[in-house]
C-alpha positions in Angstrom: 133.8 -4.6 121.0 133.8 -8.0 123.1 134.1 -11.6 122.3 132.1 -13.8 125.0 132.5 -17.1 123.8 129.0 -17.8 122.1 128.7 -14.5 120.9 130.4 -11.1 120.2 129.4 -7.3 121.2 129.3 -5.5 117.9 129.5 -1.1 117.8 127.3 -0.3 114.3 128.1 2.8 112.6 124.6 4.6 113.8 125.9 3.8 117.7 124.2 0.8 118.5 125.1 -2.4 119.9 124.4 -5.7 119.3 124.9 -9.2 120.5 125.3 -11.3 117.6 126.0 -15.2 117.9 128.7 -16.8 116.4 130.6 -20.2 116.8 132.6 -21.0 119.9 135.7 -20.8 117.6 134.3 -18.0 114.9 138.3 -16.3 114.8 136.6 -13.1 115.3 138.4 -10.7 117.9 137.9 -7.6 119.0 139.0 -4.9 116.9 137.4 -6.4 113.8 135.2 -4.8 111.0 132.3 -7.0 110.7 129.3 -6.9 108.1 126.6 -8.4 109.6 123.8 -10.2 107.2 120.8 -10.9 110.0 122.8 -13.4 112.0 125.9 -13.9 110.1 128.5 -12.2 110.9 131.5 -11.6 107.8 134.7 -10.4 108.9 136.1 -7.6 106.4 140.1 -6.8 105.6 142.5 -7.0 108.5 144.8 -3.8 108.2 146.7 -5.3 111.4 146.9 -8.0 113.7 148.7 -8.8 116.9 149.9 -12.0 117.9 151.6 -13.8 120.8 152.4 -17.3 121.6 152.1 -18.5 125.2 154.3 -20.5 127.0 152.4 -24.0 126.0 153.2 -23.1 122.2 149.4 -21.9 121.9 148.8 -18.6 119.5 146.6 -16.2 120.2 145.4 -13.2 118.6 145.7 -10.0 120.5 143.5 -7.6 118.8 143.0 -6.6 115.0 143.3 -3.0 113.1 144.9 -2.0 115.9 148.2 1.1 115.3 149.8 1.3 118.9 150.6 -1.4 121.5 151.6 0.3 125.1 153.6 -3.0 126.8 152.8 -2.4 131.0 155.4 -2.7 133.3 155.7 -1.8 137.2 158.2 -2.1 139.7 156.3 -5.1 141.7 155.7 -7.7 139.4 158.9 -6.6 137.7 158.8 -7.8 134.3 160.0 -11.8 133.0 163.6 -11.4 131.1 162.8 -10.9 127.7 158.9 -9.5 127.8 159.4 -5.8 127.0 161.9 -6.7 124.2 159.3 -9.5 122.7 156.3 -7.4 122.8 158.0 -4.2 121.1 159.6 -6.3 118.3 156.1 -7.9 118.0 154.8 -5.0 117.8 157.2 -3.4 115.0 156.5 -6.6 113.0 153.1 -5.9 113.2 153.4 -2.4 112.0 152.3 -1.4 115.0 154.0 1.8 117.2 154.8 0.3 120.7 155.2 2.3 123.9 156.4 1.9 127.5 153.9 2.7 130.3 155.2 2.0 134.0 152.9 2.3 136.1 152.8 2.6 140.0 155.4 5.3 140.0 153.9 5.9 143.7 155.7 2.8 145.1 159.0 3.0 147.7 162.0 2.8 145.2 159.8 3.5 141.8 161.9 6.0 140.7 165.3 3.6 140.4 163.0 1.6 138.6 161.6 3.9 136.2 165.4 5.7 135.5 166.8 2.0 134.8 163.9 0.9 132.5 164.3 4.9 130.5 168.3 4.2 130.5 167.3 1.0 128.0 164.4 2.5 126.4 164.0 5.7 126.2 165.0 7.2 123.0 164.2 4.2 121.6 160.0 4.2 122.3 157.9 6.2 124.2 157.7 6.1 127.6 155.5 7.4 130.0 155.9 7.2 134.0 152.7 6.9 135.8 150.3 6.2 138.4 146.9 4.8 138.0 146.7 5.1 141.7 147.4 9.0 141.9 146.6 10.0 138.4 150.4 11.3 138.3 151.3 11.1 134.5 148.2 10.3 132.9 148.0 13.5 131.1 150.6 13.1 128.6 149.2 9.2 128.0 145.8 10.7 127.5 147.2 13.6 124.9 149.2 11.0 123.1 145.9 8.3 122.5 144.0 11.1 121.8 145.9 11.4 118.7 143.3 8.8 116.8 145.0 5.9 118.0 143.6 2.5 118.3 145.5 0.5 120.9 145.6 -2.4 123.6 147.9 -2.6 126.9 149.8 -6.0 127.4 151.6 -6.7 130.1 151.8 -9.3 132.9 149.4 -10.5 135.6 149.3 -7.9 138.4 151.2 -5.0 137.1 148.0 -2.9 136.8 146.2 -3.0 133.4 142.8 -2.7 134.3 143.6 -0.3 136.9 145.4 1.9 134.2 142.1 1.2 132.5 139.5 2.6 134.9 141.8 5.7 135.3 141.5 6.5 131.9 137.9 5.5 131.3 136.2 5.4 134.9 132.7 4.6 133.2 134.1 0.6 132.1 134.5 0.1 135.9 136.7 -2.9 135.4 137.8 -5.3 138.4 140.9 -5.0 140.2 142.9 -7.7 141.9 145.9 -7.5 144.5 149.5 -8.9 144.4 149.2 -12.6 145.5 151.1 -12.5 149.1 152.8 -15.6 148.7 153.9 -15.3 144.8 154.4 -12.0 145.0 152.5 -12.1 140.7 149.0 -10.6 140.2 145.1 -12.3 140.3 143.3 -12.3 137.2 140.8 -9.7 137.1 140.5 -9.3 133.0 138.5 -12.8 131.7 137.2 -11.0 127.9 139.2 -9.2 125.8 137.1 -5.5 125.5 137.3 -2.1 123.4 136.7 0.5 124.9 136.6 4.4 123.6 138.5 6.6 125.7 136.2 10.3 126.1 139.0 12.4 125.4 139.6 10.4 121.9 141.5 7.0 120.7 140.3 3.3 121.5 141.9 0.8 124.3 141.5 -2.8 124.2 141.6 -4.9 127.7 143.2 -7.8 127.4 143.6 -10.5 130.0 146.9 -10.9 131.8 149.4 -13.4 131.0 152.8 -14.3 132.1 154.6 -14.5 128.7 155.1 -12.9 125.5 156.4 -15.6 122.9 157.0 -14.3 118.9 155.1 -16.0 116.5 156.1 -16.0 112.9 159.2 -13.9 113.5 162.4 -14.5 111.6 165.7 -13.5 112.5 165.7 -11.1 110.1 163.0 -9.5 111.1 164.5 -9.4 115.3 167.5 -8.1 113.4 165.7 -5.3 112.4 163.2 -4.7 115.0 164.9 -5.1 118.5 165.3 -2.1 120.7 168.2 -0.8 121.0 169.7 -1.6 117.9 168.5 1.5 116.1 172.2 3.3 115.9 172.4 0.3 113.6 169.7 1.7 111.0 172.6 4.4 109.6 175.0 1.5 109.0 175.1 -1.5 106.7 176.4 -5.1 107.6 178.7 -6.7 104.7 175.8 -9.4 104.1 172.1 -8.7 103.7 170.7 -11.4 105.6 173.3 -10.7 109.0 172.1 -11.9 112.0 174.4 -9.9 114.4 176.1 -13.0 115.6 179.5 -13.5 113.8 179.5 -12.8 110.6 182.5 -10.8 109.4 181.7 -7.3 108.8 178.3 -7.0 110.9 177.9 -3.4 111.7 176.0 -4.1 115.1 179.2 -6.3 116.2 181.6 -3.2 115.6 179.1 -0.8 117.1 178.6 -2.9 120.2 182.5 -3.2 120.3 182.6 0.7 119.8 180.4 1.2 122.9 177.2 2.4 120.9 175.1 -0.6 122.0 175.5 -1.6 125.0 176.6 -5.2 125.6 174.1 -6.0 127.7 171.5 -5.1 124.9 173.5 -7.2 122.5 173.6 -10.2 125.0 169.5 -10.4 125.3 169.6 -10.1 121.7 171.7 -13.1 121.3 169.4 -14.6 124.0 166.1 -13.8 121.4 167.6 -14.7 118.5 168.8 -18.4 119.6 164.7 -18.6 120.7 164.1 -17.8 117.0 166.7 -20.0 115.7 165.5 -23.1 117.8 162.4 -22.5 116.7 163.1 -22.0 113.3 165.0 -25.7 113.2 162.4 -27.2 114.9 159.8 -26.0 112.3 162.2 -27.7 109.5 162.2 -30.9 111.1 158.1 -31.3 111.4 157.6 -28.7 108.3 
């Protein structure tokens, strides 16, 4: 339920929790089965995992046996170029089901905000306008994790998390910070990743913020098949199996963005993604 460096917070099946001490660097995160032997502590079968890589090439894991991932966004911080598209194709890798919560639908202007970010995405995932602050849309989010779904928020510093959090459980009580005045980005408030069961049903992890949302271990086959937005694709079939979208003759997502289907500027951030991939790719040749 919570990883505190030295030792983790484990839920047994009878209800009760536990401390149980494990190395500084066990690789246990929340969301994992355990079986624990007196003071050892055996991590079972991963169904899924979530990773992301920061912006110092580091890899963390998000959570484990996790099924949804709701990526936060909000009019102030606005999210960095590229984060909503990173964490929903990291998500789909995943085999998770992501969705869109923006939050603080109370502020001056939210609503430009909210009918730009639903003209990209909606269709495509799930998403649910809200305010943590008001309570103003939290029904249908509570209806749809009541559903038996097991899922964590990500999203960046300051865009309101763990106030989304206390709105939906007010028992966990979690800290809030404000905007930074002069950088306009959110305080840390979330230091330990946490699991939390929500009373009206499903499971939330808390995750500390962070500013970037790097893929780890995607291909560009995989972004190929996973971006947002490229879903009018699915019924159509490039001329080679292994297209990347780019310029290869015959690509069916070069003729529907020509057509008008996918927008351009969709098509542009996808280009943007898939060089990150690409670089990366080459790079891992030349050490590999």
């Amino acid at each position: 339920m919570a990883h505190r460096g030295v030792a983790v917070n484990v839920l047994f099946a009878d209800g009760v929790r536990e401390l149980v001490r494990v190395k500084r660097r066990s690789g246990h995160v929340v969301g994992d089965d355990v079986l624990v032997r007196g003071e050892v502590l055996e991590r079972l079968y991963r169904r899924t995992e979530l990773r992301r890589r920061d912006a110092m090439g580091g890899i963390h894991l998000v959570g484990a046996n996790l099924d949804v991932l709701g990526v936060v966004i909000s009019p102030a911080p606005a999210p960095p170029a590229g984060f909503v598209d990173r964490a929903i194709v990291a998500a789909r890798s995943a085999r998770l089901q992501p969705f869109l919560v923006v939050n603080k639908c109370d502020l001056e202007d939210a609503a430009e905000f909210v009918a730009a970010v639903t003209g990209v995405y909606g269709g495509v995932v799930a998403v649910f306008p809200l305010s943590a602050a008001t309570g103003e849309g939290l029904g249908l989010l509570r209806e749809f994790l009541a559903d038996g779904h097991r899922g964590a928020f990500v999203g960046t510093t300051g865009v309101g998390k763990s106030s989304l959090l206390n709105a939906l459980c007010p028992e966990i009580d979690l800290r809030v910070g404000a905007l930074n005045d002069y950088t306009g980005k959110g305080c840390h408030t979330t230091t330990v990743a946490t699991l939390h069961p929500l009373s009206g049903g499903g499971e939330l992890v808390d995750t500390p913020g962070f500013q970037d949302f790097g893929l780890v271990d995607i291909s560009a086959r995989e972004l190929s098949v996973h971006f947002p937005g490229f879903e009018p694709g699915s019924q159509e079939r490039c001329r080679f199996r292994d297209c990347r979208h780019r310029s290869e003759p015959g690509c069916a997502i070069v003729g529907l963005v020509a057509q008008g289907r996918i927008p351009e500027e969709r098509y542009e951030t996808y280009l943007e993604l898939l060089t990150d991939i690409e670089t990366g790719e080459a790079g891992y040749r030349r050490t590999g």
